[in-house]
C-alpha positions as a Markdown table, in Angstrom:
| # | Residue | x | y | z |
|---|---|---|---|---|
| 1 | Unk | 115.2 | 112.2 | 125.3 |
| 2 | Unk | 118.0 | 110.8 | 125.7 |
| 3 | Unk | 120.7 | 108.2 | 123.5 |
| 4 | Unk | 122.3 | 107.7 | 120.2 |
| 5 | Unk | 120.4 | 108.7 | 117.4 |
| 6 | Unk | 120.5 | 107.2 | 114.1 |
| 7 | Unk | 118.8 | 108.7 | 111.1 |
| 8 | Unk | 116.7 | 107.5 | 107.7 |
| 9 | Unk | 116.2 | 110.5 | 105.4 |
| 10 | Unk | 114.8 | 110.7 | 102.0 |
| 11 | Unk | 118.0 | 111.5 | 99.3 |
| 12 | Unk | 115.8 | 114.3 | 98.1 |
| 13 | Unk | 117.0 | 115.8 | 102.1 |
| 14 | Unk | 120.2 | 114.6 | 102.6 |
| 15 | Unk | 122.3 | 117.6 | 102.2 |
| 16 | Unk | 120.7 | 119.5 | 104.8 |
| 17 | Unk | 121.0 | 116.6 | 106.6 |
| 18 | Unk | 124.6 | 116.3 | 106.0 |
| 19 | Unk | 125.0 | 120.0 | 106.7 |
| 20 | Unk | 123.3 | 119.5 | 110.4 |
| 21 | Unk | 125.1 | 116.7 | 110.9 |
| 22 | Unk | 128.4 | 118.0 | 110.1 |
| 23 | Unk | 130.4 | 115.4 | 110.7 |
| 24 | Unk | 129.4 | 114.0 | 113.9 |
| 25 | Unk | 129.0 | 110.5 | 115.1 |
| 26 | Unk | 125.4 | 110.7 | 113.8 |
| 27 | Unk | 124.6 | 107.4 | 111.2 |
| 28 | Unk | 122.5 | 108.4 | 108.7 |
| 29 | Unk | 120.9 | 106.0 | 106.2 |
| 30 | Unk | 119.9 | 107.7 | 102.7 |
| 31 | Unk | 117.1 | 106.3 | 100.4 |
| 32 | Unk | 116.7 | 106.6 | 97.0 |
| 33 | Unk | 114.0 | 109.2 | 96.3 |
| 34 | Unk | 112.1 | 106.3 | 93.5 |
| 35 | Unk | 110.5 | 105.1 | 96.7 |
| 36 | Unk | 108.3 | 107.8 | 96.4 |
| 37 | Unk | 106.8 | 106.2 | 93.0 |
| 38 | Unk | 105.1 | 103.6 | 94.8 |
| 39 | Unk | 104.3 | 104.7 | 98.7 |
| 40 | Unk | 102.3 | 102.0 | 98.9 |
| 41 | Unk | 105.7 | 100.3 | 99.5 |
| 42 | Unk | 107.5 | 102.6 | 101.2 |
| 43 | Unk | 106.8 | 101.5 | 104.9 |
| 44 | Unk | 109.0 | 98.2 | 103.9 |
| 45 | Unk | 112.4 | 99.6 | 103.3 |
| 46 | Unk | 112.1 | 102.3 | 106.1 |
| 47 | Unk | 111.3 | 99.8 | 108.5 |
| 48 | Unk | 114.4 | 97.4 | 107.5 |
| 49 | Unk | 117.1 | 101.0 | 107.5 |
| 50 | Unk | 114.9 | 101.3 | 111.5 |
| 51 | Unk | 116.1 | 97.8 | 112.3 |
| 52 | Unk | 119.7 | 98.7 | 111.0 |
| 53 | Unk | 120.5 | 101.5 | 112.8 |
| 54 | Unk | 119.2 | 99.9 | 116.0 |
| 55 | Unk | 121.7 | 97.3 | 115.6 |
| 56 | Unk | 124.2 | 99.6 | 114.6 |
| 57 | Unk | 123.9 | 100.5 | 118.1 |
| 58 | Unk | 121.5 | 103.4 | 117.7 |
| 59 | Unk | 119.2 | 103.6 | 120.5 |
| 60 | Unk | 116.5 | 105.5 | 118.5 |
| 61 | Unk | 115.5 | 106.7 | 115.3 |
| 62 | Unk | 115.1 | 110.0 | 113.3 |
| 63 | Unk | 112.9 | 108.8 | 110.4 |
| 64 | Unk | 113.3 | 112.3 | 107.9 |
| 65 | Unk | 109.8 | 111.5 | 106.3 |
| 66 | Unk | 106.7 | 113.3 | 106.2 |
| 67 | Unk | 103.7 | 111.5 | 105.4 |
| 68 | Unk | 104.5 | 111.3 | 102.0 |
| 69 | Unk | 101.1 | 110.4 | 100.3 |
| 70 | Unk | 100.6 | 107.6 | 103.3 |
| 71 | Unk | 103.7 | 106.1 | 102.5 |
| 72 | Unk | 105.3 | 106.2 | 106.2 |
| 73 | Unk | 102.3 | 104.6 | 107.9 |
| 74 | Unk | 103.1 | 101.6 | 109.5 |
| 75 | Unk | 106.7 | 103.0 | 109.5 |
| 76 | Unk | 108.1 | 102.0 | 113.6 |
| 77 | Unk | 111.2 | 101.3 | 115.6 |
| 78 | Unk | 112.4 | 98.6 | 118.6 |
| 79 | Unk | 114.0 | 102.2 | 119.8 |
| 80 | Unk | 111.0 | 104.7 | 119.1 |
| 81 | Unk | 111.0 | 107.2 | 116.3 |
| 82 | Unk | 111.2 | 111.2 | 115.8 |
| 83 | Unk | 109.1 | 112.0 | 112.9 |
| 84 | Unk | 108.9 | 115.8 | 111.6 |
| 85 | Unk | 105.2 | 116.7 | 111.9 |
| 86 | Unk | 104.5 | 117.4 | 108.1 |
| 87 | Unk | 102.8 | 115.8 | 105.1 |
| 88 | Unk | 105.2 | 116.0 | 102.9 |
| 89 | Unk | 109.3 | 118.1 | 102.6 |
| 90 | Unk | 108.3 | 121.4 | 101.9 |
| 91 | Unk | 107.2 | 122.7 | 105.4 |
| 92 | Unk | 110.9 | 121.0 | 106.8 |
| 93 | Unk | 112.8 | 122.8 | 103.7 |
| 94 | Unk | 110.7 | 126.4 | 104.3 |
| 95 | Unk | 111.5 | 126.2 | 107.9 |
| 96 | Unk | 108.8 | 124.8 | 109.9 |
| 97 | Unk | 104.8 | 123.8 | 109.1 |
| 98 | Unk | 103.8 | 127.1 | 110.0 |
| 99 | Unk | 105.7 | 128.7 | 107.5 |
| 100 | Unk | 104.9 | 127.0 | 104.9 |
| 101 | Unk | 101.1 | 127.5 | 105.7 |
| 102 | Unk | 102.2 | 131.6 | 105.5 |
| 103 | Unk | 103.5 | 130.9 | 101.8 |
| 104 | Unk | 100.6 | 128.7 | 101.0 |
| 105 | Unk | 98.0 | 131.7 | 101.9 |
| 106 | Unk | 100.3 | 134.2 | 99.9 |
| 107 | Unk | 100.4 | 132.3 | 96.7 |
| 108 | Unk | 98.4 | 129.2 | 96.3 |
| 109 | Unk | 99.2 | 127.5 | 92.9 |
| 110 | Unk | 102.8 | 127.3 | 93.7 |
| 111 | Unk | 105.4 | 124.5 | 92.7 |
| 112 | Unk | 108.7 | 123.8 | 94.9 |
| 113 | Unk | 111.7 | 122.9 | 93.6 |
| 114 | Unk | 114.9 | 122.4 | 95.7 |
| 115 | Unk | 118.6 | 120.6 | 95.0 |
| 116 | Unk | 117.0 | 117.3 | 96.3 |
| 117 | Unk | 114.8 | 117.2 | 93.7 |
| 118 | Unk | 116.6 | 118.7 | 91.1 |
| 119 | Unk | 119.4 | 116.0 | 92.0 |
| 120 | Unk | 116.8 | 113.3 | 91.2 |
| 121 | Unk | 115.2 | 114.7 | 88.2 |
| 122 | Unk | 112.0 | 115.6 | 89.8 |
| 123 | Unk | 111.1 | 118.6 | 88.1 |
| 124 | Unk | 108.8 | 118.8 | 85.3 |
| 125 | Unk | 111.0 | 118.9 | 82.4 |
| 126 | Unk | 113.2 | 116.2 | 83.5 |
| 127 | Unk | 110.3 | 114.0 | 84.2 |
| 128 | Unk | 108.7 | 114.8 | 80.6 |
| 129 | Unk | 112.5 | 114.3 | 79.3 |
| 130 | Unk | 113.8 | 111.3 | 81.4 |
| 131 | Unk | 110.4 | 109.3 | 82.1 |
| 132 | Unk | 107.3 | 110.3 | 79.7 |
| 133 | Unk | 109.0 | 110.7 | 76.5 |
| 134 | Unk | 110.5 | 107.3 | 76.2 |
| 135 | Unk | 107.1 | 105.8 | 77.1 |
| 136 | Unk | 104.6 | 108.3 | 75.1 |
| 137 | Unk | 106.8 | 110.6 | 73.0 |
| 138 | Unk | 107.4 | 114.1 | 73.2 |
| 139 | Unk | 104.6 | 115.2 | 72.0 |
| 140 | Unk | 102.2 | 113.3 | 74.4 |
| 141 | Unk | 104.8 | 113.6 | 77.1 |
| 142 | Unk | 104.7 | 117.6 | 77.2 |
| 143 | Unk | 100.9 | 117.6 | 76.8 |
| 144 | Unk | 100.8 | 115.1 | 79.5 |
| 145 | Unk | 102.9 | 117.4 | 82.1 |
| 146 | Unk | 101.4 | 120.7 | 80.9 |
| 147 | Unk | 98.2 | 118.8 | 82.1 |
| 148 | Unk | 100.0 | 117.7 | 85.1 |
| 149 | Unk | 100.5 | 121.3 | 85.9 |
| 150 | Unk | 97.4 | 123.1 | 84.5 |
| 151 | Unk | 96.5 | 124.3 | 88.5 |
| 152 | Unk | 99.8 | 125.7 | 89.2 |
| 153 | Unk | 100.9 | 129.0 | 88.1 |
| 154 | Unk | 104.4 | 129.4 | 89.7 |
| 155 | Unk | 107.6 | 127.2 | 90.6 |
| 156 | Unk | 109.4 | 128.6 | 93.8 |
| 157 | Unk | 113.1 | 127.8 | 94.3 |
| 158 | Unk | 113.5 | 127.0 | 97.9 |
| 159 | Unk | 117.3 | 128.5 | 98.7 |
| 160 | Unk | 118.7 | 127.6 | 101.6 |
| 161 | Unk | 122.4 | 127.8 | 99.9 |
| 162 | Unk | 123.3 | 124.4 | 99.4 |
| 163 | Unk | 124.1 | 122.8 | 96.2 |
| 164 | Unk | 124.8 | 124.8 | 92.8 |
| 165 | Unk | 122.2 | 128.0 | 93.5 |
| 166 | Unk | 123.2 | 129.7 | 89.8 |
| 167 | Unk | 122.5 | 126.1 | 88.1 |
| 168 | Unk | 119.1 | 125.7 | 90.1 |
| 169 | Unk | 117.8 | 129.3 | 89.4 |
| 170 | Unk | 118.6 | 128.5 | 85.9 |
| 171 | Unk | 116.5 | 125.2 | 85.8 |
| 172 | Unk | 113.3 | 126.3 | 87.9 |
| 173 | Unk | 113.5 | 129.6 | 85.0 |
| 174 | Unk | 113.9 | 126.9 | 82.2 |
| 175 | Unk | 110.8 | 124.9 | 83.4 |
| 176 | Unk | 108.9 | 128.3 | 84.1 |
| 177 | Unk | 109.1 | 129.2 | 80.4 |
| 178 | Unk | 108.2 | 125.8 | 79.0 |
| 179 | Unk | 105.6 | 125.4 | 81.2 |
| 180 | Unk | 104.4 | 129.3 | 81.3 |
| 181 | Unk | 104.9 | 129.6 | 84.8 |
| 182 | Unk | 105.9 | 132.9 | 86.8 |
| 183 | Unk | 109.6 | 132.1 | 88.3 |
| 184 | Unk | 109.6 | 133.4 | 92.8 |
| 185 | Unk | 112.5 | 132.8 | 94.9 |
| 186 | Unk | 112.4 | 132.3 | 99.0 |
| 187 | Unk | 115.2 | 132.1 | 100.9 |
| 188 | Unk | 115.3 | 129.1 | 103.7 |
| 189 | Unk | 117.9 | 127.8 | 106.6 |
| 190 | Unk | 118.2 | 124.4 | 108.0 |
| 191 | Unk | 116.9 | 125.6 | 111.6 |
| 192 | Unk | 114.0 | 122.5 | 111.1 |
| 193 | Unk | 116.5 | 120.2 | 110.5 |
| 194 | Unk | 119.0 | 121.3 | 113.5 |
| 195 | Unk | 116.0 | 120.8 | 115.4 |
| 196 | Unk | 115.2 | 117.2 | 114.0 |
| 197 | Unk | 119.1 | 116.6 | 114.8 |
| 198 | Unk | 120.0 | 117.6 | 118.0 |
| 199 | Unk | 115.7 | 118.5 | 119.7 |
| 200 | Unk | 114.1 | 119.8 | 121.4 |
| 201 | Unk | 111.0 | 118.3 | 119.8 |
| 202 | Unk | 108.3 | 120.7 | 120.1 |
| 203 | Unk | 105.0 | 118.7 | 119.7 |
| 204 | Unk | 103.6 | 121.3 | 116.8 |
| 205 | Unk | 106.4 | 120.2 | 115.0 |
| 206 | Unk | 107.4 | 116.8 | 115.3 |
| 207 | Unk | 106.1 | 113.7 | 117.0 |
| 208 | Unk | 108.1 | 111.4 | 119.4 |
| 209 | Unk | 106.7 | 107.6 | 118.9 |
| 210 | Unk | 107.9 | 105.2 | 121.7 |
| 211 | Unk | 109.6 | 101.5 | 120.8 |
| 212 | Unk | 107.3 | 100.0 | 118.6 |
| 213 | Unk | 104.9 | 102.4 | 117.9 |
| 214 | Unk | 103.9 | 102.7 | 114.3 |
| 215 | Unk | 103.3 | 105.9 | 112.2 |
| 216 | Unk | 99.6 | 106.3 | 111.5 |
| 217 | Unk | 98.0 | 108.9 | 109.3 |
| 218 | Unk | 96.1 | 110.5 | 112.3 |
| 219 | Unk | 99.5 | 111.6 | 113.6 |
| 220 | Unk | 99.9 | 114.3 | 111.3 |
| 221 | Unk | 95.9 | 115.9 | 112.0 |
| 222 | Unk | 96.7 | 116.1 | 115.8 |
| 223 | Unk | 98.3 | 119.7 | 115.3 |
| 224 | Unk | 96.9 | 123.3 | 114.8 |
| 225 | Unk | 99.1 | 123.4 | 112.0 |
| 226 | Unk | 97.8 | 119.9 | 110.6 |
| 227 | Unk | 94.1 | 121.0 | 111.4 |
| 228 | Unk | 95.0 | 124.0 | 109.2 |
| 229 | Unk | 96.3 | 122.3 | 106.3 |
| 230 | Unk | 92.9 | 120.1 | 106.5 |
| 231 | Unk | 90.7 | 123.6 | 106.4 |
| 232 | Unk | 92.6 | 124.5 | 103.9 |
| 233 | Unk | 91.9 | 121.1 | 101.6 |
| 234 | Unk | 88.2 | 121.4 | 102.2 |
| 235 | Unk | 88.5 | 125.3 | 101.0 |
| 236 | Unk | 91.0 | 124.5 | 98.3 |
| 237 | Unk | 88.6 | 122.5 | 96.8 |
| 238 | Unk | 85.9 | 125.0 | 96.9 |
| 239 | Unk | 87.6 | 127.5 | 95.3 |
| 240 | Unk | 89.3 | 125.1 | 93.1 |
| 241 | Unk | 92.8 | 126.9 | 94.0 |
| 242 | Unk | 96.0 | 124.3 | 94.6 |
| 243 | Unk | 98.3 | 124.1 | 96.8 |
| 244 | Unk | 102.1 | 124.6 | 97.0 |
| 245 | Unk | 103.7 | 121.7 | 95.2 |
| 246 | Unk | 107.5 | 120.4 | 95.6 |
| 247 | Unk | 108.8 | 119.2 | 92.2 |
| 248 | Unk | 108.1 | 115.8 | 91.6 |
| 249 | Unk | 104.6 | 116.3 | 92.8 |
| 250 | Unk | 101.8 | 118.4 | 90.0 |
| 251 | Unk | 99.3 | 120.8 | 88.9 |
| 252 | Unk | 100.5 | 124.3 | 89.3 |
| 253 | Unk | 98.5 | 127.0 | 89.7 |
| 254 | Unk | 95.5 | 127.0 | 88.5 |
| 255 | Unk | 93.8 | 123.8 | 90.9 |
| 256 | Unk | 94.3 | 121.4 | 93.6 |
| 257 | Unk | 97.0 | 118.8 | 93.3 |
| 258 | Unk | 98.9 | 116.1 | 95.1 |
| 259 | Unk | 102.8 | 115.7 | 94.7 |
| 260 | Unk | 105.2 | 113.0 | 95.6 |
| 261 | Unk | 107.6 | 114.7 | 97.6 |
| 262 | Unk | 109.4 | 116.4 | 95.2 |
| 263 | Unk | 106.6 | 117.3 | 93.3 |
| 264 | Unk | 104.5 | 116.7 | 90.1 |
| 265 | Unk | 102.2 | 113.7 | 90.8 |
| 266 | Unk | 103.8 | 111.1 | 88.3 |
| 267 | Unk | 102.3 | 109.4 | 85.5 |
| 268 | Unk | 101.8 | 105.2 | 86.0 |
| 269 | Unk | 102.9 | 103.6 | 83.0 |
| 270 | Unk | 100.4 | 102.1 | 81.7 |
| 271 | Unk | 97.7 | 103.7 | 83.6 |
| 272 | Unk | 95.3 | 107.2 | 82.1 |
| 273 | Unk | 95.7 | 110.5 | 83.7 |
| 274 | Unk | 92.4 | 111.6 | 84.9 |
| 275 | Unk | 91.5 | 114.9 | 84.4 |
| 276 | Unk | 88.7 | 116.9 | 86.5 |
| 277 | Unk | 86.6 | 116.8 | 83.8 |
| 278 | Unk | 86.3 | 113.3 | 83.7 |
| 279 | Unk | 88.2 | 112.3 | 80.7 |
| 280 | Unk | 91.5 | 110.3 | 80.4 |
| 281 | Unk | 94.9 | 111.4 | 79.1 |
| 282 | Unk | 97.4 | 108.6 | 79.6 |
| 283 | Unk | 98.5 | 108.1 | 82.8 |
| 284 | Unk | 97.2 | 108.2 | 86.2 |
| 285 | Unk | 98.1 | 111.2 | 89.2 |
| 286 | Unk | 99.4 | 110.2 | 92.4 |
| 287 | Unk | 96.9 | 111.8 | 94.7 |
| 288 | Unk | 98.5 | 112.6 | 98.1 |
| 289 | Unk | 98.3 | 115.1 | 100.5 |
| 290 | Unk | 99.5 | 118.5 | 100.8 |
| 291 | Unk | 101.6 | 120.1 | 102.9 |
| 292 | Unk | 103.7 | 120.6 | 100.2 |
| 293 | Unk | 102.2 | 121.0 | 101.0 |
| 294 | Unk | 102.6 | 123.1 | 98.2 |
| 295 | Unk | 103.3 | 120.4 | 96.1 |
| 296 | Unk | 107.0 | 119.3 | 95.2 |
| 297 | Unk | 107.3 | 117.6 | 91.8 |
């Protein structure tokens, strides 16, 4: 496929990104990560960044999204879109969906954190710190998060060598031992994103939407990597054994989960946390879908 590309990426991305891009006459457009808190709204804004980059002169458009608990459906372009195949950043940090299924059947129950999120205070103690503590307290704020997390039993640093490394290890081990959590390390490249870049566009892996086609959830289900991740949410909740999460999105180890991408599945002000057990607790989970899936916070 040929002509200019222009991209819209998620902040909690844009370094690797950057890195691909490297300079080149590529645009790219960067959104704040908070549009995550309400996906409801998210097709809006993506849509409008679309529009400017094909007036920018762009002849298409790399939207660096994954399905992000259905907040890219309805997302389209005059110019046609490239959408990675994935629900949410984690298979595109780890490499590729496939991988990331790989790490899901080693260690379910996992937790991802990467620079993006760490950049945008999407891990669990800066979520307790910067956004449930001024609403709940402390007290209520950690219970809160440790309930958040009560499925997951390890945060993985994703290390593809951008950003601080030293500072993130030290932050995923911080949250580890407030959260009583086992601390794992993978190492990652930015081959997914080179791909997304510069193609090709392997079908398994991303999907190529012509001018004016919109992003629909059935998109992401049309893969044998999708179908997987579908097996794998009936059998996850049969055995009652979460997926990977990405900071910003929750429950760790010990249970299914949904994540924004980033990670622990936030708190709505104002709205109780429903716990399996059918009782309340003060705020209420974002439920999305894997891919993370692992989960991001």
């Amino acid at each position: 496929m040929t002509g200019r590309l222009g991209i819209v990426a998620c902040d909690v991305v844009s370094r690797e990104i950057e890195a691909v891009v490297d300079g080149r006459d590529i645009p790219v457009r960067v959104m704040e990560y908070a549009l995550h808190e309400r996906p409801k709204e998210m097709a809006a804004p993506l849509n409008r960044a679309a529009e400017e980059m094909m007036a920018s002169g762009c002849e298409r458009v790399g939207l660096c999204y994954g399905l992000c608990s259905n907040g890219t459906v309805g997302v389209h372009s005059r110019g046609g879109l490239t959408v990675p195949r994935c629900h949410d950043c984690i298979s595109m940090l780890v490499g590729s969906p496939a991988r990331y299924m790989r790490m899901f059947a080693e260690r379910p129950g996992t937790l991802y954190v990467t620079d993006g999120w760490l950049r945008n205070a999407g891990d669990p103690l800066s979520i307790v710190e910067k956004r449930y503590t001024p609403r709940l307290g402390a007290k209520k704020a950690f219970k809160g998060m440790s309930l958040e997390l009560a499925n997951y039993s390890y945060i993985c640093l994703i290390n593809n060598g951008l950003g601080d490394v030293g500072r993130m290890r030290a932050r995923a081990r911080e949250n580890c031992r407030a959260f009583n959590m086992e601390f794992v390390e993978v190492e990652a490249d930015l081959s997914y994103f080179k791909a997304f870049v510069d193609g090709p566009w392997p079908g398994d892996d991303f999907m190529i939407l012509g001018p004016g086609e919109k992003v629909t959830e059935d998109f992401f289900h049309s893969s044998p990597v999708s179908l997987a991740a579908g097996e794998w949410r009936g059998s996850e909740r049969a055995r009652a054994a979460p997926g990977p999460l990405p900071a910003g999105s929750t429950r760790a180890g010990r249970g299914p989960a949904t994540g924004t991408p980033g990670g622990i599945p936030s708190l709505v002000p104002g709205r109780p946390v429903r716990r399996d057990d059918g009782g309340e607790d003060g705020g209420e989970r974002q439920r999305g879908r894997p891919s993370r899936e692992g989960r991001p916070l």
